[in-house]
mmCIF file as Biopython writes it, N, C-alpha, C and O atoms, coordinates in Angstrom:
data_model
#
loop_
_atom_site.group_PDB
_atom_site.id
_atom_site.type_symbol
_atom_site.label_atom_id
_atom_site.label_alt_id
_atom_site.label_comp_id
_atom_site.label_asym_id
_atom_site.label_entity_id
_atom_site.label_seq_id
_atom_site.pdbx_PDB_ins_code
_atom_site.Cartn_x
_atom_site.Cartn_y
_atom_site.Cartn_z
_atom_site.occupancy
_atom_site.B_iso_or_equiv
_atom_site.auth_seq_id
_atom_site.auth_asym_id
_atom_site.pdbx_PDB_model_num
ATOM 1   N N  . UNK A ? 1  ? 48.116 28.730  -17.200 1.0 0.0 1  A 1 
ATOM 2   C CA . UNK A ? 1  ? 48.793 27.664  -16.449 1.0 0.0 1  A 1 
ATOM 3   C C  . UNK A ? 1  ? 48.092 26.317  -16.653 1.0 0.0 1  A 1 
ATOM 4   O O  . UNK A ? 1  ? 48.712 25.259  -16.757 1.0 0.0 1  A 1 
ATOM 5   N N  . UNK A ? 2  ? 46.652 26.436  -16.709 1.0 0.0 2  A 1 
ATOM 6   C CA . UNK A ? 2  ? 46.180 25.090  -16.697 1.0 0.0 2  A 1 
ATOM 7   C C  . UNK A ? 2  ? 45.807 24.420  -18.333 1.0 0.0 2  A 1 
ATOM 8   O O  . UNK A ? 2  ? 45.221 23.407  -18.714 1.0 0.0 2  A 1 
ATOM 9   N N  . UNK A ? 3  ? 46.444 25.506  -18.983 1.0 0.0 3  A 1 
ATOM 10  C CA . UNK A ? 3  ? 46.361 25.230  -20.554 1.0 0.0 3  A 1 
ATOM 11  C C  . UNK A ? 3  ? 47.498 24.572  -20.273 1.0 0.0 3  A 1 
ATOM 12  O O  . UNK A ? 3  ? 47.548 23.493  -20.863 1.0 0.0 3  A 1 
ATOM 13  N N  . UNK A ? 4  ? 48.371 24.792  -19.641 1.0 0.0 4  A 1 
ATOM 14  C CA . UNK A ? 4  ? 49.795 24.185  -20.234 1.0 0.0 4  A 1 
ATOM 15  C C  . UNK A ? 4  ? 50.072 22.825  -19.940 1.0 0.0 4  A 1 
ATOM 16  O O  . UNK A ? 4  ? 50.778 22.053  -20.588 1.0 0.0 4  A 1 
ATOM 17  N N  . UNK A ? 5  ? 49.092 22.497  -18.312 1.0 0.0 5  A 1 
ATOM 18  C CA . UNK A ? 5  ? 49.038 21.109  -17.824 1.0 0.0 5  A 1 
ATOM 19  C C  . UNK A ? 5  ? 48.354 20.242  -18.620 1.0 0.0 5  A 1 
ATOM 20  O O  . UNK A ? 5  ? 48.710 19.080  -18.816 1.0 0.0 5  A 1 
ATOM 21  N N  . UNK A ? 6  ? 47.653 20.614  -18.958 1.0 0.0 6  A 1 
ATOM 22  C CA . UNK A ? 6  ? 46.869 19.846  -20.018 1.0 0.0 6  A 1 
ATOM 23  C C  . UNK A ? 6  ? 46.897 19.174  -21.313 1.0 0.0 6  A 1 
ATOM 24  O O  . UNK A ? 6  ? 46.538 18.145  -21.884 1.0 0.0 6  A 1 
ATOM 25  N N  . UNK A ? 7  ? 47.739 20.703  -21.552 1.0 0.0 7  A 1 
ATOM 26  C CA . UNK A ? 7  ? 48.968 20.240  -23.393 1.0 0.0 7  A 1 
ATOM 27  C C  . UNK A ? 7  ? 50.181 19.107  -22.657 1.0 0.0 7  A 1 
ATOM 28  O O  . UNK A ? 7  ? 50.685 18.235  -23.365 1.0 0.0 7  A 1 
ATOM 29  N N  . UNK A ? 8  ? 50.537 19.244  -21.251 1.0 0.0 8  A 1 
ATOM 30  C CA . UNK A ? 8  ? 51.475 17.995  -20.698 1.0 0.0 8  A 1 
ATOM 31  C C  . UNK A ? 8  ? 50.722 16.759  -20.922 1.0 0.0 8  A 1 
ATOM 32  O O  . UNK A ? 8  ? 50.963 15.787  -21.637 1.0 0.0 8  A 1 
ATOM 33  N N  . UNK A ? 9  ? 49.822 17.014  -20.195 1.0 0.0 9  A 1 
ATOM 34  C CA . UNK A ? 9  ? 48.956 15.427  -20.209 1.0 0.0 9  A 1 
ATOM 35  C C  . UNK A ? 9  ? 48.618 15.108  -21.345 1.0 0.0 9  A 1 
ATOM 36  O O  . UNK A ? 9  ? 49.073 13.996  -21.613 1.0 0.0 9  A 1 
ATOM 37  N N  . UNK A ? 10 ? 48.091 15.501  -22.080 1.0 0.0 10 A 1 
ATOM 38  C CA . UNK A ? 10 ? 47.661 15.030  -23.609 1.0 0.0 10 A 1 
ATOM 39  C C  . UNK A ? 10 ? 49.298 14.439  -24.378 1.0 0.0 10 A 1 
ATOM 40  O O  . UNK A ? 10 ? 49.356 13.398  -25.032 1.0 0.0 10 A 1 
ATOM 41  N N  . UNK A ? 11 ? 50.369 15.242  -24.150 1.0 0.0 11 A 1 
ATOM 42  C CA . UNK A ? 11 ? 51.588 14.926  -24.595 1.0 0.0 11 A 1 
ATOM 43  C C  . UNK A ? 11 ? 52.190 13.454  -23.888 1.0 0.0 11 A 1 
ATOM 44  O O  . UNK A ? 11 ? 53.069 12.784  -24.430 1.0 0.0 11 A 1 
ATOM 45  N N  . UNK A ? 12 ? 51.731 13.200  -22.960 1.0 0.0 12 A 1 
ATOM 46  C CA . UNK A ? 12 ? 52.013 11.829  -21.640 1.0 0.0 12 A 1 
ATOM 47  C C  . UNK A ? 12 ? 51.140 10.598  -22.618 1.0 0.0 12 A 1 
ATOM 48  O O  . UNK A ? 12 ? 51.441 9.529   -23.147 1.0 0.0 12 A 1 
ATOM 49  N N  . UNK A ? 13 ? 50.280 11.190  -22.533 1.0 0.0 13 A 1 
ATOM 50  C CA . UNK A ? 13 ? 49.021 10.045  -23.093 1.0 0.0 13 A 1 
ATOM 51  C C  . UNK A ? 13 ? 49.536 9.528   -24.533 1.0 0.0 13 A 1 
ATOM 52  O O  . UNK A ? 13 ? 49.365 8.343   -24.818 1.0 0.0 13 A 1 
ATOM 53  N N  . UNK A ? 14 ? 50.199 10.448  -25.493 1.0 0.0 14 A 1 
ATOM 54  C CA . UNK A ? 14 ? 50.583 10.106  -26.453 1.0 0.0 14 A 1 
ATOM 55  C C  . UNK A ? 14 ? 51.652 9.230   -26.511 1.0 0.0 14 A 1 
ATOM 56  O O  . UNK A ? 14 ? 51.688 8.201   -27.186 1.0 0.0 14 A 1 
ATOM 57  N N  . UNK A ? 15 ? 52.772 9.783   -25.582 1.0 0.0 15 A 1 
ATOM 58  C CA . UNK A ? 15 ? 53.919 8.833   -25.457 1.0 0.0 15 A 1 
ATOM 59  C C  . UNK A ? 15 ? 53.637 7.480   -24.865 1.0 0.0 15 A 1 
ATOM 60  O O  . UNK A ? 15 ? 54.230 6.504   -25.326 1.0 0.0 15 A 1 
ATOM 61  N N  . UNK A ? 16 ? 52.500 7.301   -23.561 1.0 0.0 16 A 1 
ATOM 62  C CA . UNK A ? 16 ? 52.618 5.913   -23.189 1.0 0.0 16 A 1 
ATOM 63  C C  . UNK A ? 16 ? 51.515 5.080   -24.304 1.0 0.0 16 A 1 
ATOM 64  O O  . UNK A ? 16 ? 51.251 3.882   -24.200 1.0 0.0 16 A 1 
ATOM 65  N N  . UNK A ? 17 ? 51.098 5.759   -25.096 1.0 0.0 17 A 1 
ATOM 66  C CA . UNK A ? 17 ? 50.156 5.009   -26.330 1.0 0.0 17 A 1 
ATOM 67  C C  . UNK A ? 17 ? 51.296 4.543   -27.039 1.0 0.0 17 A 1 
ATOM 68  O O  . UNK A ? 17 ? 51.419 3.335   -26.839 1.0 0.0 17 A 1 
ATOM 69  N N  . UNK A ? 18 ? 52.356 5.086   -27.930 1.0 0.0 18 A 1 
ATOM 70  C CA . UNK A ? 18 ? 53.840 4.770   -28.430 1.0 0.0 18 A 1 
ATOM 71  C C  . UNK A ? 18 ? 54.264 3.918   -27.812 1.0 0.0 18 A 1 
ATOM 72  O O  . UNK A ? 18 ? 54.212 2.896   -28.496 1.0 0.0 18 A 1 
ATOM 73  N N  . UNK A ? 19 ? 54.820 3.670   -26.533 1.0 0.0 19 A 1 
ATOM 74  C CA . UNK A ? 19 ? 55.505 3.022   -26.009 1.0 0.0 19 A 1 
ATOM 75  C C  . UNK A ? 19 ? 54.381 1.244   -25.516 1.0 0.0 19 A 1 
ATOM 76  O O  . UNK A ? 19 ? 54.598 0.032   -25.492 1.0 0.0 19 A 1 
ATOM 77  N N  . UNK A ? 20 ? 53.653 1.834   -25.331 1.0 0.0 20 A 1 
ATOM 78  C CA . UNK A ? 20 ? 52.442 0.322   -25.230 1.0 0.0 20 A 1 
ATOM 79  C C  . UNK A ? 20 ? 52.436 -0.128  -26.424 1.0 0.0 20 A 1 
ATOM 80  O O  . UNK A ? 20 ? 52.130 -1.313  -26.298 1.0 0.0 20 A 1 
ATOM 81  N N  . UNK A ? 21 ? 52.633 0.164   -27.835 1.0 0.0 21 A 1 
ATOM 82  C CA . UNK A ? 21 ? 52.688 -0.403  -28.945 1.0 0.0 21 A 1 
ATOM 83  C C  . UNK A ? 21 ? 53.805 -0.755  -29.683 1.0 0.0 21 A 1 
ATOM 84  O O  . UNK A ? 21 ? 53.946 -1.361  -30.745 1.0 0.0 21 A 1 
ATOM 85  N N  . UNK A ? 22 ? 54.789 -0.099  -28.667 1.0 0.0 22 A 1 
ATOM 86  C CA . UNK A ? 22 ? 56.295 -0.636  -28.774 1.0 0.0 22 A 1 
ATOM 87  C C  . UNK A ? 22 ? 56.324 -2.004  -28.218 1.0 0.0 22 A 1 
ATOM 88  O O  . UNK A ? 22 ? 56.731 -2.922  -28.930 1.0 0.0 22 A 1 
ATOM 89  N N  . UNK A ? 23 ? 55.976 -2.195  -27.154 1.0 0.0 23 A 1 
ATOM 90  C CA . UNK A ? 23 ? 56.471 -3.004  -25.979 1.0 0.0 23 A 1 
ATOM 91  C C  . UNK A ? 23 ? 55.362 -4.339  -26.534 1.0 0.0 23 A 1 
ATOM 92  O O  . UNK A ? 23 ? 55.854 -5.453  -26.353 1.0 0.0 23 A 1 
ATOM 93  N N  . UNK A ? 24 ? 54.170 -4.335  -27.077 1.0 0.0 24 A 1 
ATOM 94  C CA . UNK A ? 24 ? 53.357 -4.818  -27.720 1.0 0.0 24 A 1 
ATOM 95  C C  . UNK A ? 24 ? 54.276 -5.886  -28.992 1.0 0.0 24 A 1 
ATOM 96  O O  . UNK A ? 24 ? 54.540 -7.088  -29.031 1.0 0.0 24 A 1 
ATOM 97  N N  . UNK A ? 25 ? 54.599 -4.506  -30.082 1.0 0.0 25 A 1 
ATOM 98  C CA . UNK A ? 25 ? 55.493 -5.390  -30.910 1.0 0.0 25 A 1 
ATOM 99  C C  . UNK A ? 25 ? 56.987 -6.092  -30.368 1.0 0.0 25 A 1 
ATOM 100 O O  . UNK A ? 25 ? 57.563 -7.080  -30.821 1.0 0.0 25 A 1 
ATOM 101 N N  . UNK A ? 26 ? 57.369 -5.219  -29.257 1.0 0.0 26 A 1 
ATOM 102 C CA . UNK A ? 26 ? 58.788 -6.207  -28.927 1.0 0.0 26 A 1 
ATOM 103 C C  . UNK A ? 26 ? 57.985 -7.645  -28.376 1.0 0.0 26 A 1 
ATOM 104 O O  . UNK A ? 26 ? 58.611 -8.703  -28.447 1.0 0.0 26 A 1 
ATOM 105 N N  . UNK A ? 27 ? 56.883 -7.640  -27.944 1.0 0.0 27 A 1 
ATOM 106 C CA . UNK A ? 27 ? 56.450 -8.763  -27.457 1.0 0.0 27 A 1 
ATOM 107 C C  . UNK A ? 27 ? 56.528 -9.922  -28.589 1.0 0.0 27 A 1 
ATOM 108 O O  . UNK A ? 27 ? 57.093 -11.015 -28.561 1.0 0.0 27 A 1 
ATOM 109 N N  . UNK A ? 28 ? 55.714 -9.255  -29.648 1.0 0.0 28 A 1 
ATOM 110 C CA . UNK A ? 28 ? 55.563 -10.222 -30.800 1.0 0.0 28 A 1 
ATOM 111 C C  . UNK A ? 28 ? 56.440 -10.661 -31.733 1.0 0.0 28 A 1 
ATOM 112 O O  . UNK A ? 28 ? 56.156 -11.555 -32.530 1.0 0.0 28 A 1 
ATOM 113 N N  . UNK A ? 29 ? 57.620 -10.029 -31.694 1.0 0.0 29 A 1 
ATOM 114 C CA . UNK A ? 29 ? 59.089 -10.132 -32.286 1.0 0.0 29 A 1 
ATOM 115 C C  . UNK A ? 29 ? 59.551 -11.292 -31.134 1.0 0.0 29 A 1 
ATOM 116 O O  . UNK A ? 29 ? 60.309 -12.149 -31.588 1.0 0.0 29 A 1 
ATOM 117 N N  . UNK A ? 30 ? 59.176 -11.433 -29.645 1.0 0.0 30 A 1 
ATOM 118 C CA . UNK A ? 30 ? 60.024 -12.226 -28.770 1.0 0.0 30 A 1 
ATOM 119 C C  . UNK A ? 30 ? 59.324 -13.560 -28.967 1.0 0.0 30 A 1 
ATOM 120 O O  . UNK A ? 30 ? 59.955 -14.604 -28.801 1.0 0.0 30 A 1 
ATOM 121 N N  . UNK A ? 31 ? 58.045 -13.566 -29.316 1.0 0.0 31 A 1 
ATOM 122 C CA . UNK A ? 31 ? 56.781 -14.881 -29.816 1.0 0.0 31 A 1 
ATOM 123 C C  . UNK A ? 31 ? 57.424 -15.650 -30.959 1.0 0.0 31 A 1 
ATOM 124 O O  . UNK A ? 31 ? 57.436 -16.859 -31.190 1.0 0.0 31 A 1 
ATOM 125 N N  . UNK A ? 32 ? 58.009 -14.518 -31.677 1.0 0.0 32 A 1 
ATOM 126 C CA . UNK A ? 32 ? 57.973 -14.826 -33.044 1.0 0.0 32 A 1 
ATOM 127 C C  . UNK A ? 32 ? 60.013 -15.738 -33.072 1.0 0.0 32 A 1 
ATOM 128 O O  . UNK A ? 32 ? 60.421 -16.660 -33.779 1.0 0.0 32 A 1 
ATOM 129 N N  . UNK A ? 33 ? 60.432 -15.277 -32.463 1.0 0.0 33 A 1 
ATOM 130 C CA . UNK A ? 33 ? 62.186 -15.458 -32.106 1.0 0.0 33 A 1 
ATOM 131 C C  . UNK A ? 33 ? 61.893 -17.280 -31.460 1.0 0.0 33 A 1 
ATOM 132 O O  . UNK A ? 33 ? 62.329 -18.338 -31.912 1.0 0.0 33 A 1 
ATOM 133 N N  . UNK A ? 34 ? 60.902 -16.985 -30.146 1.0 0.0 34 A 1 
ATOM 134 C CA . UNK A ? 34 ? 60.700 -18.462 -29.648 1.0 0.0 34 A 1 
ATOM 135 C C  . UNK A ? 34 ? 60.173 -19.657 -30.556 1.0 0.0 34 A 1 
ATOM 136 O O  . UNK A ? 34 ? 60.243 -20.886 -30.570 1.0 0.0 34 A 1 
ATOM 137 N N  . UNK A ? 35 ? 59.743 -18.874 -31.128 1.0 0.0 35 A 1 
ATOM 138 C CA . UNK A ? 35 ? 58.877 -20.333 -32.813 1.0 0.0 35 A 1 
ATOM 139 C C  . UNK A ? 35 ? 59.722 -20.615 -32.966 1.0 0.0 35 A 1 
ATOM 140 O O  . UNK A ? 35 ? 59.779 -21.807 -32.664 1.0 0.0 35 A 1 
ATOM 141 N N  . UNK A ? 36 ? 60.894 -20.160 -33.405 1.0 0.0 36 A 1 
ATOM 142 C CA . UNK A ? 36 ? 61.819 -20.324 -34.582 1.0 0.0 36 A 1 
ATOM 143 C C  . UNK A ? 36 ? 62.615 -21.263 -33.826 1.0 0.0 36 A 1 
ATOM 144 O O  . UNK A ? 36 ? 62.791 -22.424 -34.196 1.0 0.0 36 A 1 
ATOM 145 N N  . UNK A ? 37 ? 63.176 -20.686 -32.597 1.0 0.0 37 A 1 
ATOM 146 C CA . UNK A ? 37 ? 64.239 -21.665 -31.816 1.0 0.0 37 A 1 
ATOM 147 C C  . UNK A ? 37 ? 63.824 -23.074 -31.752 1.0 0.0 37 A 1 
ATOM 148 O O  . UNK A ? 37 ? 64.572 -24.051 -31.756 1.0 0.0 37 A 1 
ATOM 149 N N  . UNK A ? 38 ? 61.932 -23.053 -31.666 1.0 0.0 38 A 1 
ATOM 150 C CA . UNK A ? 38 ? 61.555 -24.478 -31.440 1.0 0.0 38 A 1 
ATOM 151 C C  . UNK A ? 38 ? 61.898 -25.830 -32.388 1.0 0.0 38 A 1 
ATOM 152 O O  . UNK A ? 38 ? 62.164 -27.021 -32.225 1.0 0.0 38 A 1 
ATOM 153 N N  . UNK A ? 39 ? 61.717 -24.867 -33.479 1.0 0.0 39 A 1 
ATOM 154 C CA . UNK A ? 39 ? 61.767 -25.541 -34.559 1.0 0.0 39 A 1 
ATOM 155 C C  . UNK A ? 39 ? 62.849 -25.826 -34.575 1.0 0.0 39 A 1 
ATOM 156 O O  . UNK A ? 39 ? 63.294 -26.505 -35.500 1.0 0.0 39 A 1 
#
């Protein structure tokens, strides 16, 4: 049982590492969109 919580959590940790480096690059795609408009 506590093997299995564990293979959860390690599986959690992976996805919000993915998704923080998603949300990271949508950031820098939205940096990168505002340059452009300035110009």
């Amino acid at each position: 049982m506590n093997k299995k919580i564990k293979e959860f959590q390690e599986k959690l940790v992976v996805i919000e590492t993915k998704a923080d480096s998603t949300e990271k690059r949508l950031d820098f795609i939205e940096r990168k969109n505002k340059k452009e408009i300035t110009f």
